[in-house]
Every structure is written in C-alpha cells, then in structure tokens.
C-alpha positions, 0 to 999 in steps of 0.5 A, spaced: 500 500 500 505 504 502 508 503 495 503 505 491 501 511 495 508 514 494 508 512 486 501 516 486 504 522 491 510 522 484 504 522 479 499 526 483 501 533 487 496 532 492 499 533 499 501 527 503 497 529 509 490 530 504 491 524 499 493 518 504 486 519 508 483 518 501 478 513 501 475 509 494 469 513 494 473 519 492 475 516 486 470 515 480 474 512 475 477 518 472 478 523 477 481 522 484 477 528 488 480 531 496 474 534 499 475 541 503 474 537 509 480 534 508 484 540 505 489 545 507 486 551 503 478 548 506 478 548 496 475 541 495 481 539 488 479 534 483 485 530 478 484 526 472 489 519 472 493 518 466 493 510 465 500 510 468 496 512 475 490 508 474 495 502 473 499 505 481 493 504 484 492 499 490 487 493 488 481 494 492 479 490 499 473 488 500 473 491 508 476 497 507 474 504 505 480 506 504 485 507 498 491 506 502 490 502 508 494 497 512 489 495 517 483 494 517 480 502 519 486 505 518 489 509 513 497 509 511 501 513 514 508 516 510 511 516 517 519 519 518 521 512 519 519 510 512 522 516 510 530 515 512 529 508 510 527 511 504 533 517 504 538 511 506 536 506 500 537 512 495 542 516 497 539 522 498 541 526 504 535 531 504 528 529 502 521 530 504 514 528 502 513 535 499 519 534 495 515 531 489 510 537 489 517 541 489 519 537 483 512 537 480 512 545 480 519 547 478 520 542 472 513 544 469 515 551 471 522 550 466 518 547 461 514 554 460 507 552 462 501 556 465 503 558 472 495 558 474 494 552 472 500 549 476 498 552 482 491 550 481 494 543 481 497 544 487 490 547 489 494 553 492 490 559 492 491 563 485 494 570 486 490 572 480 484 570 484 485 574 490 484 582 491 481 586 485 482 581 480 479 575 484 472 578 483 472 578 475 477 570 475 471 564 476 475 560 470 476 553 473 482 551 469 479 543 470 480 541 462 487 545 463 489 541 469 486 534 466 492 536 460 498 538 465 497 532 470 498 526 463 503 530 462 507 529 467 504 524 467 508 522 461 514 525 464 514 521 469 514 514 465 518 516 461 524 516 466 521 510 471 519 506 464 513 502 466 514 495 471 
C-alpha cells in the first residue's frame, strides 16, 4: 500500500497529509477528488489519472474504505521512519514528502507552462484570484489541469519506464 501511495504522491501533487486519508469513494474512475474537509486551503481539488496512475493504484479490499490502508480502519501513514529508510536506500541526504510537489512545480515551471494552472494543481490559492482581480477570475482551469497532470504524467514514465 505504502508503495503505491508514494508512486501516486510522484504522479499526483496532492499533499501527503490530504491524499493518504483518501478513501475509494473519492475516486470515480477518472478523477481522484480531496474534499475541503480534508484540505489545507478548506478548496475541495479534483485530478484526472493518466493510465500510468490508474495502473499505481492499490487493488481494492473488500473491508476497507480506504485507498491506502494497512489495517483494517486505518489509513497509511508516510511516517519519518519510512522516510530515512527511504533517504538511506537512495542516497539522498535531504528529502521530504513535499519534495515531489517541489519537483512537480519547478520542472513544469522550466518547461514554460501556465503558472495558474500549476498552482491550481497544487490547489494553492491563485494570486490572480485574490484582491481586485479575484472578483472578475471564476475560470476553473479543470480541462487545463486534466492536460498538465498526463503530462507529467508522461514525464514521469518516461524516466521510471513502466514495471
């Protein structure tokens, strides 16, 4: 579980915290929605998966409710022990979860994509919604989202290959 969990965290730019409480009802098949409830900013976020994320989904138990789950009734957790094995296994000295939203952001930044939509992604609030301009900008960006996250989708499987 933990392993799809961060393969999807590399995928998907939702923050750790949000994301792994997800329960399989939030998922409808295309596109995996974090309610407000459960998010920082209090904004609900919807992401489409490419195919590559759906084929780093877990397989469904029939118990539990939860997407990434150990026990029963139990959502995982990305814990600092898992993540020092994680930074002794690869080598990498200084690392956290966040870092793959750090890395999704810069890189797509460098390729000259719409910084809106990038930050709409990370569900950040929008600066061009905030203050005067916020009363006249309602866009959504979904349909921009949905093509920036198969992008970086297609990114990623470049460089990892698929299993």
């Amino acid at each position: 579980m933990r392993c799809s969990l961060i393969r999807l965290l590399i995928l998907l730019p939702f923050r750790k915290s949000e994301f792994s409480q997800n329960l399989w009802n939030d998922f409808d098949g295309e596109k995996i929605n974090v309610p407000s409830e459960r998010t920082k900013t209090s904004t609900s976020i919807s992401l489409k998966l490419s195919e590559f994320a759906k084929s780093q989904l877990p397989s469904r138990r029939n118990f539990d409710s939860y997407m990434f789950s150990i026990r029963e009734g139990k959502a995982t957790r990305l814990d600092d022990k898992l993540l020092k094995n994680v930074m002794k296994n690869t080598g990498i000295n200084q690392f956290s979860w966040h870092c793959f939203r750090k890395t999704f952001s810069t890189h797509l930044h460098q390729l000259g994509e719409e910084s809106d939509v990038i930050e709409a992604c990370l569900n950040h609030t929008l600066k061009s919604k905030m203050g005067v301009s916020g009363a006249y900008n309602f866009a959504n960006y979904s349909k921009k989202m949905d093509n920036l996250i198969q992008k970086w989708s297609d990114i990623v499987e470049e460089a990892v290959g698929r299993d």
